[in-house]
C-alpha positions as CSV (number, residue, x, y, z in Angstrom):
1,X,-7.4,11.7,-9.8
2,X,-9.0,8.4,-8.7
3,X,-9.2,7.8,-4.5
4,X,-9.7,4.2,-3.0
5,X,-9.2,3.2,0.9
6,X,-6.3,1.6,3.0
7,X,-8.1,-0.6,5.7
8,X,-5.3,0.9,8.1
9,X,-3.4,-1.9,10.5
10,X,-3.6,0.4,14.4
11,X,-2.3,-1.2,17.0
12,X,-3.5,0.9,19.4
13,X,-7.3,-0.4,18.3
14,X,-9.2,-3.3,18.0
15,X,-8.8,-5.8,15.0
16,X,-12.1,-5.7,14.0
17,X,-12.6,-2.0,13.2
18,X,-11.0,-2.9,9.8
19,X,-14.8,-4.4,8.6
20,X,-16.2,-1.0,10.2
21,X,-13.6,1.2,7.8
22,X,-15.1,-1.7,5.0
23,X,-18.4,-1.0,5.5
24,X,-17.8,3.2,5.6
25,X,-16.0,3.0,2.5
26,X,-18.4,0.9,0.6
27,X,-21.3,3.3,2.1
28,X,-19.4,6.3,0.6
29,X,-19.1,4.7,-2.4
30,X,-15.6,4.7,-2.9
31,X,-14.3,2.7,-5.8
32,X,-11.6,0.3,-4.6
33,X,-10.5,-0.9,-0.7
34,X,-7.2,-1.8,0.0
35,X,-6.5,-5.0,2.5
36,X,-3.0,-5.2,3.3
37,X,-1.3,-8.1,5.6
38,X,1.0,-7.1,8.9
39,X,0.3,-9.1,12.2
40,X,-3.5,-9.2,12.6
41,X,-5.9,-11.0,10.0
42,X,-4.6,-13.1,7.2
43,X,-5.3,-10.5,4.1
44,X,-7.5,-12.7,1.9
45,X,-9.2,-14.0,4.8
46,X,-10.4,-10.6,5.9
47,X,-11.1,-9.8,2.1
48,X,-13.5,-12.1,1.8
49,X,-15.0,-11.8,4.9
50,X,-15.3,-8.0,3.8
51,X,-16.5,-8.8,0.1
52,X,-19.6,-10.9,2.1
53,X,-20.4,-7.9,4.5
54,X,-20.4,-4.9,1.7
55,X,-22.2,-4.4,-1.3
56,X,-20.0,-3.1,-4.2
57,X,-16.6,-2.0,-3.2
58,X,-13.6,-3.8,-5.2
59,X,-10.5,-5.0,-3.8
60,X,-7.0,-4.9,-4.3
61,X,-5.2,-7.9,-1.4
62,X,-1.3,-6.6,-0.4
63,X,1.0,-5.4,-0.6
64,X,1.7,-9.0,-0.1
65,X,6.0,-10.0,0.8
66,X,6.6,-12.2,-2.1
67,X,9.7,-13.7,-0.2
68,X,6.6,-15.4,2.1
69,X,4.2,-16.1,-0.4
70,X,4.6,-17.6,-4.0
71,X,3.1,-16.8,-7.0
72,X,0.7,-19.4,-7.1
73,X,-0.4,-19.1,-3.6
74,X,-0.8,-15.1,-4.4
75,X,-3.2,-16.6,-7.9
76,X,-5.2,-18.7,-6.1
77,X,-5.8,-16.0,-3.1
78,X,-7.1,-13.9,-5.5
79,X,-9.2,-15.9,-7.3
80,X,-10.9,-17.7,-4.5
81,X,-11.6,-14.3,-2.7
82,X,-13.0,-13.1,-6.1
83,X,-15.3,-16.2,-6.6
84,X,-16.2,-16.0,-3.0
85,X,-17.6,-12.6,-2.9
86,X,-18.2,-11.9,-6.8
87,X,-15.9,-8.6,-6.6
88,X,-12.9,-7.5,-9.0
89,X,-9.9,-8.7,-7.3
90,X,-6.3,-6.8,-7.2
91,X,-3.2,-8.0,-6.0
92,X,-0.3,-6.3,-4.7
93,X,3.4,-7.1,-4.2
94,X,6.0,-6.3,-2.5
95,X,9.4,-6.8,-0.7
96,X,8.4,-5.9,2.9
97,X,10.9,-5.5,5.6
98,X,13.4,-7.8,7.7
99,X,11.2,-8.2,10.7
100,X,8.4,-8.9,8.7
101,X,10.1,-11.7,6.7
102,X,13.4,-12.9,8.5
103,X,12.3,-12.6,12.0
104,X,8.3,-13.2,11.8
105,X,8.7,-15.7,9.0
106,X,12.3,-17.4,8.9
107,X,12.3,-16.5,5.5
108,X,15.5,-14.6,3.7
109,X,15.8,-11.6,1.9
110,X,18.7,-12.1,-0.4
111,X,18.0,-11.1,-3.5
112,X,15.0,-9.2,-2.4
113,X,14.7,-7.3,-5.6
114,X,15.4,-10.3,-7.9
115,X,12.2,-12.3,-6.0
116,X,9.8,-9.1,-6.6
117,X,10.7,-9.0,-10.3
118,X,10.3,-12.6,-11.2
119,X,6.9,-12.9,-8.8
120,X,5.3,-10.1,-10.2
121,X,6.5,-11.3,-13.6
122,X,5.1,-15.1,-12.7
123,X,1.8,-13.2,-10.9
124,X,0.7,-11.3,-14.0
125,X,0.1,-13.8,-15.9
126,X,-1.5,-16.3,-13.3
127,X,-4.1,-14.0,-12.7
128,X,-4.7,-13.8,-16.3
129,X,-5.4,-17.3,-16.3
130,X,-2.3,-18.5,-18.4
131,X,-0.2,-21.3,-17.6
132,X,3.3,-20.0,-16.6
133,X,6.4,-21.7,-17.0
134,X,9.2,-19.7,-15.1
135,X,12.4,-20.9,-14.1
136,X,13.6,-17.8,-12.3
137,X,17.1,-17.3,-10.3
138,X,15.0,-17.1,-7.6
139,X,11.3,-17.7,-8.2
140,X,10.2,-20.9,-10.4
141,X,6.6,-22.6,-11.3
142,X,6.1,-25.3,-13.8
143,X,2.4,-26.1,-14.8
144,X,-0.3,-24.5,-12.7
145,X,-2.9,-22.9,-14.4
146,X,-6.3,-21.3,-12.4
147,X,-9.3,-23.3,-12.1
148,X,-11.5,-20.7,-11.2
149,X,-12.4,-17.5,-13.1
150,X,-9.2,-14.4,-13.1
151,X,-10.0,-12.6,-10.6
152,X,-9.8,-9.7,-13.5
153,X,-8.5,-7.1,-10.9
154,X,-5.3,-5.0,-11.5
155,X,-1.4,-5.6,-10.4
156,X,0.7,-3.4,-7.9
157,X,3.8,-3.2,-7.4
158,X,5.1,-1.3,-3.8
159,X,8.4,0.6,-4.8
160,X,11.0,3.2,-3.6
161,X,14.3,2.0,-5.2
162,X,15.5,1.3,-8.9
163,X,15.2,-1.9,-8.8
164,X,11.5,-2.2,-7.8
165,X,10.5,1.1,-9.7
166,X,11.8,-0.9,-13.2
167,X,9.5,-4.1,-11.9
168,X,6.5,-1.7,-12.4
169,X,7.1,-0.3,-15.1
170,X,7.5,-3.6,-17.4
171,X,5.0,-6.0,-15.3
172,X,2.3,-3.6,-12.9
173,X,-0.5,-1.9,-13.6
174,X,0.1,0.7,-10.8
175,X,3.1,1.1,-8.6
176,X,2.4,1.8,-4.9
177,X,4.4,4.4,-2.8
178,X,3.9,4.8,0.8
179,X,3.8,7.8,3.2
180,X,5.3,10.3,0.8
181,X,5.9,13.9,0.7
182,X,4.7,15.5,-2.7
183,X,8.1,16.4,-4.1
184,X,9.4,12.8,-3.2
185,X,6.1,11.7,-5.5
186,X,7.1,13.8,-8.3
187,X,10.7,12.2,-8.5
188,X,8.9,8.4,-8.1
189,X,6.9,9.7,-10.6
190,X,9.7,10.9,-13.2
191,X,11.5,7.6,-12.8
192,X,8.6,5.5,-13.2
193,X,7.8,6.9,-16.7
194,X,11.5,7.0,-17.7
195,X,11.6,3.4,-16.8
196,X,8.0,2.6,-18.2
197,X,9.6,4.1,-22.1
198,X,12.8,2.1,-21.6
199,X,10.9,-1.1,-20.9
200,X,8.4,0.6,-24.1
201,X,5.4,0.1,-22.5
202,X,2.5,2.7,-21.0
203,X,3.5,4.0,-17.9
204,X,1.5,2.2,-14.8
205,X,-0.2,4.3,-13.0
206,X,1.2,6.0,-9.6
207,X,-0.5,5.4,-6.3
208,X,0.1,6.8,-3.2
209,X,-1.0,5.5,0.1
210,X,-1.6,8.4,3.0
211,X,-1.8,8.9,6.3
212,X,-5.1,10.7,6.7
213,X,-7.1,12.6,9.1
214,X,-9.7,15.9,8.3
215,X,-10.2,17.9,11.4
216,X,-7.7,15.8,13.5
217,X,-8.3,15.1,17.3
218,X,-5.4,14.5,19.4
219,X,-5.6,11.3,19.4
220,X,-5.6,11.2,15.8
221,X,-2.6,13.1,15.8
222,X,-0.8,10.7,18.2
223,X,-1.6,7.7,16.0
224,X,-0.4,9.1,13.1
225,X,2.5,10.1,14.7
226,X,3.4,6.0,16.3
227,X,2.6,4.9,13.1
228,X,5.3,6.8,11.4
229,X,8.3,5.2,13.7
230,X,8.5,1.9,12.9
231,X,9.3,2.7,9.0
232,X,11.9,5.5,9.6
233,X,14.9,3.6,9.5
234,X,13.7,1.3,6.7
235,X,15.2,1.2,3.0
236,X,13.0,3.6,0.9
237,X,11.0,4.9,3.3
238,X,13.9,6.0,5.2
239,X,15.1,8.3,2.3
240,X,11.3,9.6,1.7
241,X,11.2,10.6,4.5
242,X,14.4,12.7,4.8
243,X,12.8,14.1,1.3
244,X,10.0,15.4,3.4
245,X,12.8,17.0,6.0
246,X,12.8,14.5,9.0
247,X,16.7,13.3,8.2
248,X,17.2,14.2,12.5
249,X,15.0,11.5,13.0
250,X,16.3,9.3,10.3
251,X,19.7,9.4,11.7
252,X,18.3,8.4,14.7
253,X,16.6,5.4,13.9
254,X,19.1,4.1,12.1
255,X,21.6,4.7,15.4
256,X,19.2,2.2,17.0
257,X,17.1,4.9,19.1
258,X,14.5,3.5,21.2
259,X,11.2,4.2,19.7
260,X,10.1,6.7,22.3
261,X,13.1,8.5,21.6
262,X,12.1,8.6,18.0
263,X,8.4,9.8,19.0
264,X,9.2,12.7,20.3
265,X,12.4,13.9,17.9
266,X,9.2,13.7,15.3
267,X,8.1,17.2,14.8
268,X,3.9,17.8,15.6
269,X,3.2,18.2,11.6
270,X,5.0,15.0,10.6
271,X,2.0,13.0,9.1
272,X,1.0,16.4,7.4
273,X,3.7,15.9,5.6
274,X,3.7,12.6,4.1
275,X,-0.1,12.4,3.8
276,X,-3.2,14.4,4.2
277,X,-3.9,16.0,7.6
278,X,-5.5,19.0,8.7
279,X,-9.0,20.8,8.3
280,X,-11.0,20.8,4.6
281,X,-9.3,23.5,3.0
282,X,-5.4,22.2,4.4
283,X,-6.3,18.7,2.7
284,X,-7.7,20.1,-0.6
285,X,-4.8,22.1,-1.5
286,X,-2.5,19.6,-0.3
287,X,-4.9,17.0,-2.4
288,X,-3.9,19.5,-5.3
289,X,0.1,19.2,-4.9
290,X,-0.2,15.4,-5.1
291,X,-2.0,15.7,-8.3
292,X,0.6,18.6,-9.9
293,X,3.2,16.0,-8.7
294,X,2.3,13.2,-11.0
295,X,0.1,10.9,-8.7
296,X,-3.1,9.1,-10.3
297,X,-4.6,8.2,-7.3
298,X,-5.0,8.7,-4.1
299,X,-5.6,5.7,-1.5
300,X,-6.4,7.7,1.7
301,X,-5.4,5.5,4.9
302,X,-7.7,7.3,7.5
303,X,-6.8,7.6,11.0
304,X,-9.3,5.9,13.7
305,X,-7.7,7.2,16.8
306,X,-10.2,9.8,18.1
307,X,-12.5,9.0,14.4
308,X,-13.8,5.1,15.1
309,X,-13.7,3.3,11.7
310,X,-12.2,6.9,10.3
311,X,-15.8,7.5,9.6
312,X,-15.2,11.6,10.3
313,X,-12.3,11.6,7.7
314,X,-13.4,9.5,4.6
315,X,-17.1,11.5,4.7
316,X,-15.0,15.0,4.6
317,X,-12.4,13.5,1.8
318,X,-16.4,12.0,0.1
319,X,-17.3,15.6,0.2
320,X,-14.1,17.3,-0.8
321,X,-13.4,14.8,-4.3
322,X,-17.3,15.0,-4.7
């Protein structure tokens, strides 16, 4: 099993800590960093501002909404943070959510799935430096070719449903699943491969993002827990998580409960059990059912609340993968 790092997004702390969890994962010599996009820094900006302040540590930019960014903004994102910092550049795609893209952005979902498939089918080959000629239902580019060097890093593809598991498995290198319980990985994992033999090519390899925290403080624990509400009530995550027995709180969230009511219908062990929380021995057995369940690797999103930078948490996971 491979492990890389999530800079995580916390509201409840400062923007900037995301360069200290950069600099802690580059330290620990972790192979990859993952720099996703939500409401504070523009993701490639903050990727190359990383690349220029670490040493070593490869990126992978997203998962990045495709109904807000085309393909050939996504290609030349990549390739200028890559000739920028002179690190492997991934890119990762994704349909995101309604507020994200309808209310932030003014942009529409319709044919969500549709937009994912034809971007990631337009993005693969951008980054390889080929000229693409698609004219999509929904997505279409005529002519542009990179002028600077493939970023050479790997594609992604975020996924719960059909539709978006079949976009891996004929057009990423990895698919990406998100605050998952282990069983819920194993059945991602059985209809990615089914899908990857259909579309008769290797299966991509399974990633799954996770909540993190070794030896957890309680405000480690109470992070976690805020970060969990916001996604309950969203498409794909909302059936994970009733996978990993929180349907109460589901049901809720999709009745329109306010999100304090949500908070505390969450039971204590909630992040424990869609990611990897609890003291050395908790995390390396639970690190074990991942593994059994199909996953490749591991990108461990450590909590900061109570752990600045998460510093605590990605030395233990260091230690514990060796």
């Amino acid at each position: 099993m491979e492990f890389s790092v999530v800079i995580g997004n916390w509201p409840d702390r400062p923007p900037e800590e995301a360069l200290h969890t950069a600099a802690i994962a580059d330290r620990l010599r972790f192979g990859e960093l993952w720099v996703g996009e939500t409401d504070t820094w523009d993701a490639f900006a903050l990727a190359s501002a990383i690349g220029l302040a670490t040493d070593q540590i490869a990126m992978t930019v997203g998962p990045l909404p495709v109904a807000v960014r085309d393909p050939v903004m996504i290609a030349m994102g990549a390739s200028s943070v890559a000739a920028l910092t002179r690190r492997r550049i991934g890119v990762a795609l994704g349909a995101s959510s309604p507020r994200v893209v309808e209310r932030w952005h003014g942009r529409s979902r319709e044919r969500s799935a549709t937009v994912l498939d034809e971007s990631a089918q337009a993005v693969r080959g951008l980054l390889a430096g080929e000229r693409v000629d698609l004219d999509g239902k929904a997505v279409r580019t005529h002519g542009f070719r990179l002028r600077l060097a493939p970023p050479e890093g790997p594609l992604s593809v975020a996924a719960f449903d059909d539709r978006a598991v079949r976009t891996a498995a004929e057009h990423a290198d990895r698919m990406l699943i998100d605050m998952v319980a282990p069983q819920v990985a194993g059945d991602l994992r059985t209809r990615l491969d089914a899908a990857a033999e259909k579309a008769g090519r290797p299966a991509p390899k399974l990633v799954a993002w996770l909540p993190a925290a070794v030896d957890p403080t309680p405000e480690s624990y109470a992070q976690l827990m805020w970060s969990i509400v916001p996604y309950l009530a969203l498409p794909g995550y909302a059936e994970a998580f009733e996978g990993a027995g929180l349907g109460d709180a589901v049901a809720l969230a999709r009745g329109g409960a306010e999100p304090k009511e949500l908070l505390t219908a969450l039971p204590f062990d909630v992040a424990g059990r869609v990611g990897l929380v609890g003291g050395a021995d908790e995390v390396r057995s639970r690190l074990r059912e991942y593994g059994e369940a199909g996953v490749d690797e591991v990108a461990v999103v450590p909590a900061t609340g109570g752990d600045p930078g998460g510093e605590r948490t990605l030395t233990a996971i260091r230690e514990l993968i060796g």
